[in-house]
Structures are given as C-alpha cells and as structure tokens.
C-alpha positions as CSV (number, residue, x, y, z in Angstrom):
1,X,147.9,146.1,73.0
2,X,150.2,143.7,74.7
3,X,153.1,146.3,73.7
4,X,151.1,148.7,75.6
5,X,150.5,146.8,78.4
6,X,153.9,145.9,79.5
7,X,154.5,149.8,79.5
8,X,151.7,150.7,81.8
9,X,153.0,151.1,85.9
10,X,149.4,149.1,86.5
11,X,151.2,146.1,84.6
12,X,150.9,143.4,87.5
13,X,147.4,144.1,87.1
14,X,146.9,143.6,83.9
15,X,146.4,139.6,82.8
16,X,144.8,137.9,85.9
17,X,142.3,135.8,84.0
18,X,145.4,134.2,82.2
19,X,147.8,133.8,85.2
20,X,150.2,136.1,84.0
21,X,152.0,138.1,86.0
22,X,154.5,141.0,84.6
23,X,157.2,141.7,87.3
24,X,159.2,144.0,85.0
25,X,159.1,145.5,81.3
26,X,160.2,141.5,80.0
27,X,160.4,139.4,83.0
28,X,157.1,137.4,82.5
29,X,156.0,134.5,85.2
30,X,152.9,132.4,84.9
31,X,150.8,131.6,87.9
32,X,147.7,129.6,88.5
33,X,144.7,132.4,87.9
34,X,143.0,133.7,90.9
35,X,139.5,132.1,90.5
36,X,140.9,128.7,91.1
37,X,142.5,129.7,94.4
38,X,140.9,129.5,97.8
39,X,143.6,129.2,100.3
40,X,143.5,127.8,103.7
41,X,144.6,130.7,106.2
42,X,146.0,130.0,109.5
43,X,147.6,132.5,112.2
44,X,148.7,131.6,115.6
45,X,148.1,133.5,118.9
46,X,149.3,133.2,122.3
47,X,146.3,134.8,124.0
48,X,143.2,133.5,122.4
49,X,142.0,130.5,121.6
50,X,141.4,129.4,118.4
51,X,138.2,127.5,116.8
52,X,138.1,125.5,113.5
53,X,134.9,125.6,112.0
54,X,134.2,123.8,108.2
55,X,132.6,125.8,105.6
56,X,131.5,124.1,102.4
57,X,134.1,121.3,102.8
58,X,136.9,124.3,103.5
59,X,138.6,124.5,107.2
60,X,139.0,127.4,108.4
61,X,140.4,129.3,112.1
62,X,137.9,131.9,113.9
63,X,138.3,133.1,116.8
64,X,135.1,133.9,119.3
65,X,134.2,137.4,121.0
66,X,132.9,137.9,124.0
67,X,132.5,140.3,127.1
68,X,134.3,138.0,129.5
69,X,137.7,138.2,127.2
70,X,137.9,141.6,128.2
71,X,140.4,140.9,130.7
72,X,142.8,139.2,127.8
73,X,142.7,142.6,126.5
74,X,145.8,143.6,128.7
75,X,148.1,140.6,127.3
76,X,147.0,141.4,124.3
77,X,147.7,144.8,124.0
78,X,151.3,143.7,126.1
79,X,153.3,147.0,125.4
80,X,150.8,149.3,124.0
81,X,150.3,152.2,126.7
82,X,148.2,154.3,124.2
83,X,145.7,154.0,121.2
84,X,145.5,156.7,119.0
85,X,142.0,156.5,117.0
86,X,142.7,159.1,114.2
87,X,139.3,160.5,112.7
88,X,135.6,160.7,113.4
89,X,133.6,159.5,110.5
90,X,131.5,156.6,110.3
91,X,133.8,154.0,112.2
92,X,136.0,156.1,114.8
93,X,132.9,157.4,117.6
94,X,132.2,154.0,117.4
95,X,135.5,152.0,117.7
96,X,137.0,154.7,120.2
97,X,134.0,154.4,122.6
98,X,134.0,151.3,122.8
99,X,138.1,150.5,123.0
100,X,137.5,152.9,125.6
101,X,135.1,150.9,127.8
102,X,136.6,147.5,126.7
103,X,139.5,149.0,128.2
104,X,138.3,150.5,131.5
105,X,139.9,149.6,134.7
106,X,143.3,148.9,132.7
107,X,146.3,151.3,132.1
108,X,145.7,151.7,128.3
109,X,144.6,155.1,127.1
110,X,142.3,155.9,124.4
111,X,143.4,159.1,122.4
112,X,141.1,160.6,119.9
113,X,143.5,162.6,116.6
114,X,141.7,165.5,114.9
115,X,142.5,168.5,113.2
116,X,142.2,171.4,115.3
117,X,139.4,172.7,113.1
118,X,137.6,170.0,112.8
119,X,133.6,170.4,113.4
120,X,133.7,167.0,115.0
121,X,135.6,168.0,118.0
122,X,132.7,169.0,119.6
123,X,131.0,166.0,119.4
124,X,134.2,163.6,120.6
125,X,133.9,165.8,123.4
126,X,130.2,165.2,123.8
127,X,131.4,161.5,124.2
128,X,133.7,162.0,126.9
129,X,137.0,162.9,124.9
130,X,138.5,166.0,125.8
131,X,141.7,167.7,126.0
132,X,142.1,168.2,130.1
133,X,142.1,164.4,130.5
134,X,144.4,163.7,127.9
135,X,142.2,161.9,125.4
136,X,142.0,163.9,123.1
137,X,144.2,166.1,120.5
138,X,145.8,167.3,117.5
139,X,145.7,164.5,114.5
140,X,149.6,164.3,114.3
141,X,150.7,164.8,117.7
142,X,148.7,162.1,118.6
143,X,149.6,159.5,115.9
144,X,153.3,159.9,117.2
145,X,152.6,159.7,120.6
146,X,150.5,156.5,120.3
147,X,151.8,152.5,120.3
148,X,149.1,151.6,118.2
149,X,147.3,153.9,115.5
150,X,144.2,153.3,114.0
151,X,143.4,155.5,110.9
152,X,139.8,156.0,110.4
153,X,139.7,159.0,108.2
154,X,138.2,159.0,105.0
155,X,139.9,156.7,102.3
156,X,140.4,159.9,99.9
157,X,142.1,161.8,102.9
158,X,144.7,158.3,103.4
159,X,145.7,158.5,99.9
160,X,146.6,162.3,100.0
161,X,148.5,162.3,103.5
162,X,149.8,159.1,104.2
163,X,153.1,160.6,103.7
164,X,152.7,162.4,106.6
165,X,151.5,160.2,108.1
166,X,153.9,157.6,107.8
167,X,156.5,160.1,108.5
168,X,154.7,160.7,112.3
169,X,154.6,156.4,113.1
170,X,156.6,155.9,115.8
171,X,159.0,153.2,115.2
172,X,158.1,149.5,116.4
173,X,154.2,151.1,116.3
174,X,151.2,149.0,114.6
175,X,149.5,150.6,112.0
176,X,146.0,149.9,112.5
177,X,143.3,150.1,109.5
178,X,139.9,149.2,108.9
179,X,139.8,149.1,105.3
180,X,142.6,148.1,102.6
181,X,141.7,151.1,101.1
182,X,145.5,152.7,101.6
183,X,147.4,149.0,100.7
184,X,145.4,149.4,97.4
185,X,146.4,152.9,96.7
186,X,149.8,152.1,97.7
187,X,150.2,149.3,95.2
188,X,149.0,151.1,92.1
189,X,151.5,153.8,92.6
190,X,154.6,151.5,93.6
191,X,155.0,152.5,97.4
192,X,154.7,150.7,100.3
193,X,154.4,151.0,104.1
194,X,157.3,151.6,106.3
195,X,159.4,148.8,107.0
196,X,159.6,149.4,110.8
197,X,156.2,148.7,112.0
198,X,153.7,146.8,112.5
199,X,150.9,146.9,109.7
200,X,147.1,145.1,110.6
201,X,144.1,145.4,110.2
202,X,140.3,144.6,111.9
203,X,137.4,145.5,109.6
204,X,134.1,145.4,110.9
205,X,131.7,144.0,109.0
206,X,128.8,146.8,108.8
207,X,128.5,150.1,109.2
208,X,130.1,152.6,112.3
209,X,126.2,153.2,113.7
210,X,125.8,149.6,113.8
211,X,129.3,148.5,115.7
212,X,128.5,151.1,118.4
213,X,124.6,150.2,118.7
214,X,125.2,146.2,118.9
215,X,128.1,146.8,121.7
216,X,125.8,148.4,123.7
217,X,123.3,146.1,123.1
218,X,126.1,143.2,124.7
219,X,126.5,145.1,127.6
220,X,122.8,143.3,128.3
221,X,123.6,139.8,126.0
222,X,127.2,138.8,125.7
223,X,128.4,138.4,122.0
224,X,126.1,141.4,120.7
225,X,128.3,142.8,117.6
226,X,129.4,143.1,114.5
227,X,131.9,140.1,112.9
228,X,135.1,141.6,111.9
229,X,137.9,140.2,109.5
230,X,141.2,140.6,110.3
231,X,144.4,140.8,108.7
232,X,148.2,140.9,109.3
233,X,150.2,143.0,106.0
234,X,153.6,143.3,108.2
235,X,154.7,141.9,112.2
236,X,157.8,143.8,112.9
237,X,157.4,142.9,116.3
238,X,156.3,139.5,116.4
239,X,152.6,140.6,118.3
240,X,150.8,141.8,115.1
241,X,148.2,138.9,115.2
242,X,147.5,138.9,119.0
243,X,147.4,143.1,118.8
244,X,144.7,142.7,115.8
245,X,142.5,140.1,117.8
246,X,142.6,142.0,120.9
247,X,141.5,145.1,118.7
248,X,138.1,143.3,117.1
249,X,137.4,141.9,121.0
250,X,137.4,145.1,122.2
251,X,135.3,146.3,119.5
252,X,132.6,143.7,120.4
253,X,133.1,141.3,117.7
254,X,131.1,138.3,117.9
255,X,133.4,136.4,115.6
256,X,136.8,137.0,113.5
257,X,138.2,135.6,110.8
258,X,141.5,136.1,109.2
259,X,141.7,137.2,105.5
260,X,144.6,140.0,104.0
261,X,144.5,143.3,103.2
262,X,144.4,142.6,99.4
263,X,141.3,139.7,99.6
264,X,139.3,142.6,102.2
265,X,139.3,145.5,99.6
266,X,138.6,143.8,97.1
267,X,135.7,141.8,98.6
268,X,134.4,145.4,100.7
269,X,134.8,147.9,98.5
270,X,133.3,145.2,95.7
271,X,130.5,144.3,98.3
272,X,129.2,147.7,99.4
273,X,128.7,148.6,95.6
274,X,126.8,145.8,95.1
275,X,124.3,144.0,97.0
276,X,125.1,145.9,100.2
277,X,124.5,149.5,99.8
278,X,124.3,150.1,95.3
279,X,122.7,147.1,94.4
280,X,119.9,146.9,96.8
281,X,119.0,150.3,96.0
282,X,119.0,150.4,92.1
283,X,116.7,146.9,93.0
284,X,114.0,148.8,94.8
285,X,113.8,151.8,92.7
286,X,113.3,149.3,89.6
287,X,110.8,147.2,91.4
288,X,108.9,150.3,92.6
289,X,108.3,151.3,88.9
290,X,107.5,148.2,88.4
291,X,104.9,147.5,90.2
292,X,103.4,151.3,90.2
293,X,103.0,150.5,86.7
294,X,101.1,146.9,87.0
295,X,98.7,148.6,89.9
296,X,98.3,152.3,90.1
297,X,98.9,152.2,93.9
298,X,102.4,153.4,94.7
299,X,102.1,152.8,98.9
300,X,101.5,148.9,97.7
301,X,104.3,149.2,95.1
302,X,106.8,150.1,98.1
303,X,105.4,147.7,100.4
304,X,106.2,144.9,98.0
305,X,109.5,146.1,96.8
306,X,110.8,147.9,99.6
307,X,109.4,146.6,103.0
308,X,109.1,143.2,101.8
309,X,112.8,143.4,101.7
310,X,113.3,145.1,104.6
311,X,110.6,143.7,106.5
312,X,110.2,140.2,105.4
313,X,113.1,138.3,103.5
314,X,116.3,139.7,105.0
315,X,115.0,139.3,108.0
316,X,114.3,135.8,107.5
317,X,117.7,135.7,105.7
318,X,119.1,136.2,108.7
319,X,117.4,133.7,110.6
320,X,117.2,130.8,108.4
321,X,119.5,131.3,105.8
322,X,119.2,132.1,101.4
323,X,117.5,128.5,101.1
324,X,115.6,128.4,103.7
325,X,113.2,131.4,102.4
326,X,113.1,129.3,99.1
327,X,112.3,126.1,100.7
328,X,110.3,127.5,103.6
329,X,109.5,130.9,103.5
330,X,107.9,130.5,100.0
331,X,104.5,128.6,99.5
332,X,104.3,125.8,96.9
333,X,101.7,128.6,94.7
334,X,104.6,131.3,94.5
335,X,107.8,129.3,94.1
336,X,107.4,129.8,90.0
337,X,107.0,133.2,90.0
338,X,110.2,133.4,92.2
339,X,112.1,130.9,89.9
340,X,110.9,133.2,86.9
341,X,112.6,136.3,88.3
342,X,115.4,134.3,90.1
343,X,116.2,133.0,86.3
344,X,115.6,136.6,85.0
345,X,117.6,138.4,87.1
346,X,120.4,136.3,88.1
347,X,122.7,136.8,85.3
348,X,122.1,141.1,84.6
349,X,123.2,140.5,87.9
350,X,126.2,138.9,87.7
351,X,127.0,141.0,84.8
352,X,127.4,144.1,86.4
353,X,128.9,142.2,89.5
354,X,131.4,141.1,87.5
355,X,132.0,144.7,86.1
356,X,132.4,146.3,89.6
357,X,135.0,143.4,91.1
358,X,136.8,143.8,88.1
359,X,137.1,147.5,88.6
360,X,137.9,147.0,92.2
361,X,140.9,144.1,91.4
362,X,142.6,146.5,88.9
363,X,142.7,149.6,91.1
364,X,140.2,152.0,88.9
365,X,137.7,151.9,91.2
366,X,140.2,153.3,93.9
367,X,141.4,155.7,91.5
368,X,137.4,156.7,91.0
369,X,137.5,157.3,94.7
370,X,140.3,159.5,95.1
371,X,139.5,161.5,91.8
372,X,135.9,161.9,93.6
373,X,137.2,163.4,96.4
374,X,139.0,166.2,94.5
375,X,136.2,166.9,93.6
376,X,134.5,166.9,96.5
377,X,136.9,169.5,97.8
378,X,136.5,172.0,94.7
379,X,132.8,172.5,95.1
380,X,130.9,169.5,94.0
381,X,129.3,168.1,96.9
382,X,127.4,164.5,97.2
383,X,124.3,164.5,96.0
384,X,121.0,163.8,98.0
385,X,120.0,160.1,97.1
386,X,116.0,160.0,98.4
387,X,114.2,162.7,96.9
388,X,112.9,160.6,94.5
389,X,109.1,159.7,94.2
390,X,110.1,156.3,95.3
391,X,111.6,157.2,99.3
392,X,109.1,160.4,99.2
393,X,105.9,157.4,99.3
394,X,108.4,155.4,101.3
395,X,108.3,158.2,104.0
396,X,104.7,157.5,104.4
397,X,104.6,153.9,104.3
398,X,106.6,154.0,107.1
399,X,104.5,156.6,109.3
400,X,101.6,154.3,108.8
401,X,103.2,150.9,109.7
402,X,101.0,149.0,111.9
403,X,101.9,145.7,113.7
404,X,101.2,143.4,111.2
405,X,104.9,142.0,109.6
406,X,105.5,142.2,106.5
407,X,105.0,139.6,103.9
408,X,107.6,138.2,101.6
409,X,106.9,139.2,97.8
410,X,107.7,136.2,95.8
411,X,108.7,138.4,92.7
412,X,110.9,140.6,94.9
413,X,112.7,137.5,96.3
414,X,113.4,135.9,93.1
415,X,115.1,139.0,92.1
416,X,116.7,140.2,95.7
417,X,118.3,136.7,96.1
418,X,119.5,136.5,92.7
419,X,121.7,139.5,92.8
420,X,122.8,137.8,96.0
421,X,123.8,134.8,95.1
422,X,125.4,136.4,92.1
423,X,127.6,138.7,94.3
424,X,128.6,135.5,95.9
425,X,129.7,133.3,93.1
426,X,131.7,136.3,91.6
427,X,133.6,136.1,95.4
428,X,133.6,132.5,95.1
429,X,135.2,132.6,91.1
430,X,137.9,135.0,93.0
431,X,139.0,132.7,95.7
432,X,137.7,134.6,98.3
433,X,137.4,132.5,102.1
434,X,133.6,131.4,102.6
435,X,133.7,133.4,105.8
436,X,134.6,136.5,104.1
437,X,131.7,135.8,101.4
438,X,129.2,135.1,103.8
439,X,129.9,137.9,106.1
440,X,130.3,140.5,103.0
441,X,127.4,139.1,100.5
442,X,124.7,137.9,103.7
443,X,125.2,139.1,107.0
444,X,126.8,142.7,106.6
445,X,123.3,142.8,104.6
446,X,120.8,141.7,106.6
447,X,122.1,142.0,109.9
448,X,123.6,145.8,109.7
449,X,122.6,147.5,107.2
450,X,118.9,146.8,105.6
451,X,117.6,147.4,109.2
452,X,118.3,150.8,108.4
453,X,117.1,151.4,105.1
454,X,113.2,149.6,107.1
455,X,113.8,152.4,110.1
456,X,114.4,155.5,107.7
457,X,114.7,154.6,104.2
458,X,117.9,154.6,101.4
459,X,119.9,157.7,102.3
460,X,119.8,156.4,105.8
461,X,121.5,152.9,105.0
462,X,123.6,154.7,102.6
463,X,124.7,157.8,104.4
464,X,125.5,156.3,107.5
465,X,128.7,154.4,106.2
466,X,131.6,155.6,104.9
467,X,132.7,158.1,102.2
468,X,134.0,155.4,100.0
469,X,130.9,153.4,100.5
470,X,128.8,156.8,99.7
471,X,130.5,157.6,96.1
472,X,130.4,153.9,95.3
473,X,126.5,153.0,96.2
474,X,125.7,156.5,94.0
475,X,128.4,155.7,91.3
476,X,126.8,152.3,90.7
477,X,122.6,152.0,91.9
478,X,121.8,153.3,88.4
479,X,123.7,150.6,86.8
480,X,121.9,148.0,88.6
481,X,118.5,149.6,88.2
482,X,118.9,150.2,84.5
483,X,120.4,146.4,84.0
484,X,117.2,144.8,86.0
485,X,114.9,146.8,84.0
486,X,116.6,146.8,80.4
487,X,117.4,142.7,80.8
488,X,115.6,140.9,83.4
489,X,112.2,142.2,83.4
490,X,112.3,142.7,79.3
491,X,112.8,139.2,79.3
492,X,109.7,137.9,81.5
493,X,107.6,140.9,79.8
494,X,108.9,139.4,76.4
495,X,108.0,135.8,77.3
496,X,112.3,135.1,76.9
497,X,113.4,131.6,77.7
498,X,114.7,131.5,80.8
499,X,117.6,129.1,81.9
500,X,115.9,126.7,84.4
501,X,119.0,125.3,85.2
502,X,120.0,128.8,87.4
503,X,117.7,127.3,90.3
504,X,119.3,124.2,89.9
505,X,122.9,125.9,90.5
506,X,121.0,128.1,93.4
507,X,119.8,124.8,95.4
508,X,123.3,123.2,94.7
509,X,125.4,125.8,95.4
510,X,127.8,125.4,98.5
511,X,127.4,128.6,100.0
512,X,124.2,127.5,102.1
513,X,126.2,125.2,104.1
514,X,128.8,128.0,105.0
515,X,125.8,130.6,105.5
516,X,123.9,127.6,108.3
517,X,127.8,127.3,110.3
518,X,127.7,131.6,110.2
519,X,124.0,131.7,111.6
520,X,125.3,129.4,114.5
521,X,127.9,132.0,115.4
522,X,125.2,134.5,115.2
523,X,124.5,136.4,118.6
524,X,120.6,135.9,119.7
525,X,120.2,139.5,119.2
526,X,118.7,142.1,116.3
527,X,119.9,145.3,116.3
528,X,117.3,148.2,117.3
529,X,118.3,150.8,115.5
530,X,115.8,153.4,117.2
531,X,117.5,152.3,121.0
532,X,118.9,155.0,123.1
533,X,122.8,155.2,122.0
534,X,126.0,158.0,122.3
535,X,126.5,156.8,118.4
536,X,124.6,160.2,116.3
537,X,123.5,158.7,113.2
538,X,123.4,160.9,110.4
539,X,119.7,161.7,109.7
540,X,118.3,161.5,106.4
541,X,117.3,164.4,104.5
C-alpha cells in the first residue's frame, strides 16, 4: 500500500514509473520519470583530449586510448606515488599487470592488497608481485599507504567491509572501483562514502581474462583492448576526471566514455544477467532441445544453436553490426524464418528483461547478491553450470571442429538478436547513453565474452567473470530458457499470430546507427583467447 510504502527505508525507490520521488515520510516531489531522460554528459580534462562523436542524433564526449598516451600517464596520475590494487579475482591480475607495465619507466608504484592467507598470493607472486620489492602486501596496510585505491574484491566482500575499509582511506586519496556495486549497496542502507576523497570509477567493459589478453595483444597493434566507462561520484581534489582517464589508458582501453556510478550498475549488473552471460545461455540450452527434438542428432543441434552463435553471427555482429546480419548475412530464402522467431521471441524477451532491470533499479538484486554470498560462506558453494547433456555434446563438437566456419542459423538469429535488441530498448526506455548500450548489450557480447563460450563452452564464459556476474547468470539462465520455450516457440509450434510490426521497429530502431560509429572505434584486432598470456583463466570443469 501507499501507506506502506512511505514507511519502507527503500522509499526513493519506490514510484519511478510515475516520477515520484519520496525524500522523507511526507515530503513528496514529482520529477520527469527516468525512461524519458537521456542526458548529455560532459567532463573536462586537462591532459587528454577529448572527441565528440554523434550517436543516433545524441552528442556525446569519448576519449581515445592508445599505447603512445602512455607517457600522459605521469600528468595524469600528478600526485599519486602509489596504486594500491586491492584483490585478485577476475579484474585485479589483469588491471595490476598491466597498470604496472603502462607504468614502467615512471616513479609510480604498483602495490597488490591481499589477505595474508589468501591462496592467491602465490599466483600475484607468479606475476612478478612480491613482498621484497615492495609490491606486494597485506589488504589494509596497503590501502592506507596508497594515493589511489582500486577495490577489486568481490562485490559481496565490499558490502561487508567497506567500513573498514573506508576507515583505512587516506585522506585526499581516490577511491577507485570497477563496478557501482558498493554506491548501490550504500544507497539502499542510507550511507555514503567519505566526504574527504576522491570517489571514481573505470569499468571495463568484459571480462578480467579478456582486458589482460587484448593488452597484450596491443603491445603488437596499438588500441588492442577492452572499452571502458568511466565515472566521477565525488572530486575532492579537483583531479578526479583526469585520475579516472589516465586509469582506463593504462588499462589499454580503446575508447572511454563517461557515464555515473548509478547509470553503470544498473546497465552491468542488468547486462550480464541478460544477454551477456544468463541470457545467452538459457538461449542455447532451449534451442539445443529444440532442435534435438526436430532431428535426432544432438552434434547438429549444438552446431546450430551453439556454434552458430559463437561461430557465425556474433562474429559477424562484431564486424558489421545487428542489421547488417539481417540485411546481408541472411539470404532472401531464410529472412522469414528469422522474422518468425525474431517476432516470437522478441517480447518473452523483453519480458523478463524488463523483470531483471527492474530488480536491479530497486536494489533487490544487490540485496540477492549479498544474501548469496552468506551463503556461500556457510557451506553452499556455486554450482557447476555444464554438466548438462547440452555442453557434454558441446565438448565434442568442439574436438572435431575442422576449418570450415560456421554458418549462421537463421532460426537461431531471429531469436539471439531478438533478446538483443530487447536488452537494448529496456536501456534505451531507462535513459541510458547509446555508448553505454552499445558497449553493454553488443560489444561486451561479441567482442569479450562469446569467444569464450566457442573456445571452451558456458562455464568458461561464465566462470571467468566475476562473482556477481556468476550468481546472476545462474540465478536467471532458467528464466530465459523456460520463457523462450513456454512463449516464443509455443507460439510458432501453435501457428500464433505474430506481430509483423516487431521487424519493422527492429529495422527502424536507432541503435544501428550508434552500433556502425562504435565499430569505427573498434581496434582491427579479435581476441585469441588460446594465445600465450600471464592472465590463468579459470578452466572449465
């Protein structure tokens, strides 16, 4: 009730389709509701320069990567002697190494914080961090020792000690995170972030593996990497912004763009559960029953559902762009049946799209994450995630891959690119910036993560990214397999009417224009995810 809702500590949360915002038990304001905002960010630097690029008829400010800003680095970093990288989970071996070599040759120090029992002290110290030379220590000493911390332990382990932690910050520090996990936690239990620092963040846009892998790759082609958003919550010093842009060229990023802490949580945690890491995989595990069904021969059911994904269209996704492969990658013979499950699919979809950014936007998903990781910690561990029939025939598939590409599926593109473009219009009805769509609905997809579900399968992909991305992609596959089974392929098996209008809205929609100015960013290089690298992948089971 509405009685009940003005009692609830979540109350600013509680009316944002309305515009109503609830600053106190009566004090009632009425705003214009998110889905009809999209502002225009801009930041100014002193050390970079800046680049305006137009995405579907929005302006907005990037800045470029690159090898030979390195020696910006210095400026940027004016007053920072050391970096404190403060974990060693899926980001930190991969943002610490390369800080380090971005920063070789300057004065700046790169100072990995553990607990002294952590198992992964051995292997920062199999990377070249080790006590003797300074670079590596105790978690706490070495966030107050250090001008800039960046906190890269799990998002479950921020809520529970950022007390500590903010009690260890050196004053006139930056606070340096690459999620908005903690600003989410933070706001749905009334605290905030000391007032004496600086608060930023750079949030690479794929997985830890893939940031380290593509940097190495650019010491070969300048501008390999992974895009990163940026964000400035608090500039105590007045250097926040050229401190957070110095941080993503140092970690290789091809491009940055500017978005807040609030806008990036919602958009990452909401992306990862859906197309990224969840969705994709209740997809395939649908489409493989699917098509075991129709033919009997479950190696052909995985090569059309799986490695037509993973081989064919995101691949040419990441070319060409969401249209393209409609308009070109798609004969004149198979366009209808990729209308028919484009129309099927494309609104079970959005449903459950929907679902999962709501969750997100009113902090139960967060809550999910943290309640997940108590129980983590009292004897309920995360589950395996491909021992089912479906990755079992995968492993096989993929032991007798010859040379010949894969082909793109027509079925399995209607149905791929509809829960696409449906993660994209629910960003798009929230207000989100088109470079933080594109980036978290396209390019994390196709460009980071799918090439490792093609090299080893799901748990792979999944495994390989962070806790919060782990419990999320579990929490919420079966949703979208159960969905795309119960709605979208009931309706084509049922002879439904289908809403021709969808492909319509798909050819119209403004996103492709954004996606063709992001592809021109793109660095001319693919990431080989079976290269020599220092980054140690977990394996899959």
């Amino acid at each position: 009730t509405a009685k009940e809702a003005f009692a609830s500590p979540m109350r600013m949360m509680l009316f944002p389709t309305l515009g109503l915002v609830v600053f106190g038990p009566t004090t009632l304001a009425l705003v214009a509701p998110q889905s009809r905002l999209r502002m225009r960010m801009s930041f100014e630097t002193s050390v970079f320069e800046k680049k305006e690029i137009k995405l579907a008829g929005t302006k907005e400010e990037i800045v470029k990567g690159g090898r030979d800003l390195f020696g910006k680095l210095p400026e940027a970093f004016q007053g920072i002697e050391q970096i404190g990288v403060i974990g060693w989970g899926s980001q930190a071996p991969a943002q610490a190494q390369n800080l380090k070599e971005s920063l070789e040759g300057t004065s700046i120090k790169v100072k990995v914080g553990l607990r002294p029992e952590s198992p992964s002290w051995a292997s920062a110290e199999s990377v070249g961090f080790t006590e003797d030379q300074g670079t590596l220590g105790e978690m706490f000493a070495t966030i107050k020792e250090s001008d800039l911390v960046i906190l890269l332990i799990s998002d479950a382990a921020q809520a529970t000690l950022y007390k500590e932690i903010f009690a260890a910050l050196k004053p006139g520090c930056t606070l340096g995170l690459s999620h908005g996990f903690l600003l989410g936690h933070l706001q749905s239990i009334g605290e905030e972030f000391p007032e004496d620092i600086n608060v930023i963040a750079v949030c690479p846009k794929g997985m830890g593996p893939s940031v380290r892998r593509l940097y190495e790759q650019g010491k070969k082609i300048n501008g390999a990497g992974i895009n990163s958003s940026f964000g400035i919550h608090q500039d105590k010093t007045g250097k926040a912004t050229d401190i957070a842009l110095g941080w993503g060229i140092a970690l290789g990023s091809p491009f940055m763009f500017e978005t807040t802490l609030t806008e990036e949580y919602k958009s990452d945690i909401f992306g990862e559960r859906g197309i990224l890491l969840g969705g994709v995989h209740g997809l395939v595990e649908a489409l493989f029953r699917r098509y075991s069904a129709e033919s009997g021969d479950a190696e052909a059911a995985f090569t059309r559902s799986c490695e037509s994904i993973t081989g064919a269209i995101a691949p040419y996704i990441s070319k060409f762009g969401i249209k393209a492969l409609y308009e070109n990658g798609i004969s004149s013979e198979d366009k209808p049946e990729f209308e028919k499950a484009y129309e099927a699919a494309y609104l079970p979809s959005k449903e459950i799209l929907q679902e999962i950014y709501d969750e997100v936007k009113s902090g139960n998903e967060i809550r999910s994450v943290i309640m997940h990781g108590d129980r983590l910690e009292n004897g309920y561990p995360i589950g395996k995630i491909d021992g089912t029939y479906t990755w079992t025939v995968g492993e096989k598939v993929r032991a007798e891959r010859t040379d010949v590409p894969s082909k793109i599926d027509p079925f399995t593109a209607g149905v791929y690119v509809a829960m696409m473009m449906a993660q994209i219009d629910v960003l798009r009805e929230g207000g989100h910036s088109y470079s933080e769509i594109v980036n978290e609905s396209v390019i994390e997809a196709v460009d980071s993560l799918v090439p490792y579900m093609h090299y080893k399968g799901v748990a792979f992909m999944v495994d390989n990214c962070s806790r919060t991305a782990r419990l999320g992609a579990r929490k919420w596959a079966p949703r979208f397999d159960y969905l795309i089974e119960q709605q979208a392929f009931t309706a084509i098996d049922t002879g439904a009417k289908l809403d021709d209008s969808l492909i319509t809205d798909f050819l119209n929609n403004p996103v492709h224009d954004a996606v063709d100015v992001c592809a021109e960013l793109r660095p001319p290089v693919d990431i080989s995810v079976d290269a020599p690298s220092t980054v140690k992948e977990k394996l899959a089971a």
